[in-house]
C-alpha positions as CSV (number, residue, x, y, z in Angstrom):
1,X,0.0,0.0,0.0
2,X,1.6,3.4,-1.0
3,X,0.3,5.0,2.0
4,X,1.9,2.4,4.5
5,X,5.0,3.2,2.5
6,X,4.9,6.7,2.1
7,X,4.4,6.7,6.3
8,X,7.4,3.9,6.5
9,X,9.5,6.8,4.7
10,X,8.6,9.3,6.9
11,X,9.9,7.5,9.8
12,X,12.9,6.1,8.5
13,X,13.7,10.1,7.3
14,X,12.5,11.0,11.4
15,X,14.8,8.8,12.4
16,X,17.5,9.1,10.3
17,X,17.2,13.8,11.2
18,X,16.9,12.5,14.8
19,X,20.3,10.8,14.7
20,X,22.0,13.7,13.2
21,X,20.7,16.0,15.7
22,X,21.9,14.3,18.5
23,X,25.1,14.0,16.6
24,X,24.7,17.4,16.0
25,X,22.6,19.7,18.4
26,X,23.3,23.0,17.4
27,X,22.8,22.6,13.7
28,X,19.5,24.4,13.2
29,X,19.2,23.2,9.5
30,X,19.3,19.6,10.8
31,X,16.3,20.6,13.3
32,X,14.4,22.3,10.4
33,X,14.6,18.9,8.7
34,X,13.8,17.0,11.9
35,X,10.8,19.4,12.6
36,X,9.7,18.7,9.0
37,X,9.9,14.9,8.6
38,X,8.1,14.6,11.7
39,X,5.5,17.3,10.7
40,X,4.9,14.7,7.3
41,X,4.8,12.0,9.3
42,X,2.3,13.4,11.3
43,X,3.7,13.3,14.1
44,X,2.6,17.0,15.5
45,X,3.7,17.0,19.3
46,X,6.8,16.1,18.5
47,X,7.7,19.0,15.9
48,X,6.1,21.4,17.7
49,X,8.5,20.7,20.3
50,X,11.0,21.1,17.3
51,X,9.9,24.4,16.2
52,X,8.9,26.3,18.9
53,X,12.6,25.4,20.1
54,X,13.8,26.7,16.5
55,X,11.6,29.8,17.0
56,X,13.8,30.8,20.6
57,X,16.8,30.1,18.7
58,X,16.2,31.6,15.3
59,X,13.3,34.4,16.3
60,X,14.1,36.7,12.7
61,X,13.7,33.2,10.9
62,X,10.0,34.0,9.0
63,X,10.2,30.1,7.4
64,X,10.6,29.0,11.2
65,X,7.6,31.0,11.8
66,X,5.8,30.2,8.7
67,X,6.5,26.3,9.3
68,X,5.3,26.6,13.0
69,X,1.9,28.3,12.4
70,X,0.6,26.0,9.7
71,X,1.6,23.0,12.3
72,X,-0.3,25.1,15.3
73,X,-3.2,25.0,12.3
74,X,-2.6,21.5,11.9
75,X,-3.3,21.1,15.4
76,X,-6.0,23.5,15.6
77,X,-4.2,25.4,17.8
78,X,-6.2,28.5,16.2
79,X,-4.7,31.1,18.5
80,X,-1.0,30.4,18.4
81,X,-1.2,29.8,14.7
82,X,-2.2,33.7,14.0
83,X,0.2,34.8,16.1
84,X,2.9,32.8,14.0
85,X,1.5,33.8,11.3
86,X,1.7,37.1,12.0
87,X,5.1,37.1,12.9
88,X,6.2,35.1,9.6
89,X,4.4,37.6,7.8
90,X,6.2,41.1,9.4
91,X,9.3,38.9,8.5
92,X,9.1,37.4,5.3
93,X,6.9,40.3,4.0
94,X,3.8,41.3,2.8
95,X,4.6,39.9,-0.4
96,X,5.3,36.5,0.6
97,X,3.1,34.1,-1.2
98,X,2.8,31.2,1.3
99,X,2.2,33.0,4.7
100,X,-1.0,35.1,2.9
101,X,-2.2,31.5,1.8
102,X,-1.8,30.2,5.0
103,X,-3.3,33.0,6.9
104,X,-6.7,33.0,4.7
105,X,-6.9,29.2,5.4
106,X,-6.5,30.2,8.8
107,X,-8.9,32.8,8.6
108,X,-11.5,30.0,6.4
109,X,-10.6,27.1,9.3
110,X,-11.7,30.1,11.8
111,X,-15.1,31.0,10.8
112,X,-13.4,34.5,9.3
113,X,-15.0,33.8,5.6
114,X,-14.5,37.8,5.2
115,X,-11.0,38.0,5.5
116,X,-9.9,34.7,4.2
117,X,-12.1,35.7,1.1
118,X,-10.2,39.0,1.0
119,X,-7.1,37.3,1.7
120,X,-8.1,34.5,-1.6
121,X,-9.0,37.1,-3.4
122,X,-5.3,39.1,-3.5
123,X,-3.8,36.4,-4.1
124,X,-5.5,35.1,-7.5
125,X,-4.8,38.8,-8.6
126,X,-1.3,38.0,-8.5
127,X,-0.3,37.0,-11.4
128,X,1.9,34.0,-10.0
129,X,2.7,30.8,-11.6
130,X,0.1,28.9,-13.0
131,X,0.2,26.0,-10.6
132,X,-0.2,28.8,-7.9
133,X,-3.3,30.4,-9.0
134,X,-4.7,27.3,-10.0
135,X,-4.4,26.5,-5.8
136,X,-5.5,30.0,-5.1
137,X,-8.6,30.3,-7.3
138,X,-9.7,26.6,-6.5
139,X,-9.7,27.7,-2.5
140,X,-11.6,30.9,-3.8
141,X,-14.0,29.2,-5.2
142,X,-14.5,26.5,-2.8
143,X,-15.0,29.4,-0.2
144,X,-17.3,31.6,-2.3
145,X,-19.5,28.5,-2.8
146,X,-19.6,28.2,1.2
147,X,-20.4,31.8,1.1
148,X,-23.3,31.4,-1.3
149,X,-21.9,33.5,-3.7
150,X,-22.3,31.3,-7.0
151,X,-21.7,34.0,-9.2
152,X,-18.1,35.2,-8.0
153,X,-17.6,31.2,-7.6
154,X,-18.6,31.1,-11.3
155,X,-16.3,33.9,-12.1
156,X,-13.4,32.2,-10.5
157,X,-13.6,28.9,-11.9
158,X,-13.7,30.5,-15.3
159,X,-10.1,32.2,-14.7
160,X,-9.0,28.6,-13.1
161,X,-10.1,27.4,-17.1
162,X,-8.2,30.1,-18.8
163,X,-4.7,28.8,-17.1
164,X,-4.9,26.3,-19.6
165,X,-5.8,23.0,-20.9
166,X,-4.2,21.0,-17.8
167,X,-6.5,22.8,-15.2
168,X,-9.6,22.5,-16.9
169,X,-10.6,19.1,-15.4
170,X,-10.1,20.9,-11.9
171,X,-12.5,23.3,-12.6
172,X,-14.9,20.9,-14.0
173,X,-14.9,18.9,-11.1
174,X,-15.5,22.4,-8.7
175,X,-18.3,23.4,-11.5
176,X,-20.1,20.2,-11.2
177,X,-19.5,21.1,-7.1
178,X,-20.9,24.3,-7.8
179,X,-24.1,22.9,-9.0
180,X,-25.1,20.7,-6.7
181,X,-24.6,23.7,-3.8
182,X,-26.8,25.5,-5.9
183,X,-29.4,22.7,-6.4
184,X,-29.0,22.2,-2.4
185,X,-29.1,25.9,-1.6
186,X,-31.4,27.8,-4.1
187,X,-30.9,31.7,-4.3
188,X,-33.8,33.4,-2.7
């Protein structure tokens, strides 16, 4: 089974950044890697431990940051997930692509549709890679369905179609979601 195999790997690379960091200790790199493996293995407690380590080590490191609020959102740790975020944003920038994503899933995961639809909404205006907007405008659209606003869901899976050829089954599939939310939840 891939899965099985996919975890066995994860474990084996744990355990393999766990040796090197007791061979190791102060190698922050080899922690980063640690913190990672054992974030894909899904083993949370144990990263976080990792990171919020890394984070009194390395406090101007924005990918520490960034890495330890989407694990906080992994464990719904909704409170000290912002405030990561926050941080990784003031130090990686406003224009940093993966802490704006991961603070409007944090706002959607929070009930804050408004901001995480604002936050969505910036981001497919950027005029990124495709693989990127594709991401951005399938979360937009996902969200604007929730929100009841088929229209501007509409909207943005016909920009997800204009990427290209390779992204038009994607939208398919999220237009034939569309439908059914509208069939379910009829506009007054």
């Amino acid at each position: 089974d891939a899965a099985l195999a996919e975890s066995a790997g994860d474990q084996d690379a744990a355990q393999a950044f766990q040796q090197a960091v007791e061979a190791r200790p102060d190698d922050a790199d080899l922690q980063k890697a640690l913190g990672s493996a054992l974030m894909d293995g899904h083993q949370y407690p144990e990263a976080l431990k990792i990171y919020l380590s890394l984070r009194q080590q390395l406090p101007d490191d924005g990918a520490v940051a960034l890495r330890l609020g989407q694990l906080q959102m992994q464990m719904a740790q909704w409170d000290a997930a912002r405030a990561s975020l926050q941080s990784a944003r003031t130090l990686l920038g406003p224009d940093d692509v993966e802490s704006a994503y991961a603070t409007a899933l944090l706002d959607q995961s929070t009930g804050h549709d408004q901001a995480a639809l604002q936050g969505l909404q910036a981001l497919a205006a950027r005029k990124d890679r495709p693989a990127s907007q594709s991401i951005f405008l399938s979360q937009l659209a996902r969200l604007e369905m929730h929100m009841g606003k088929y229209d501007d869901a509409q909207a943005s899976l016909q920009k997800l179609q204009g990427l290209g050829p390779e992204y038009r089954s994607r939208a398919l599939n999220l237009e034939m979601e569309l439908y059914a939310e509208q069939r379910r939840y009829p506009e007054a």
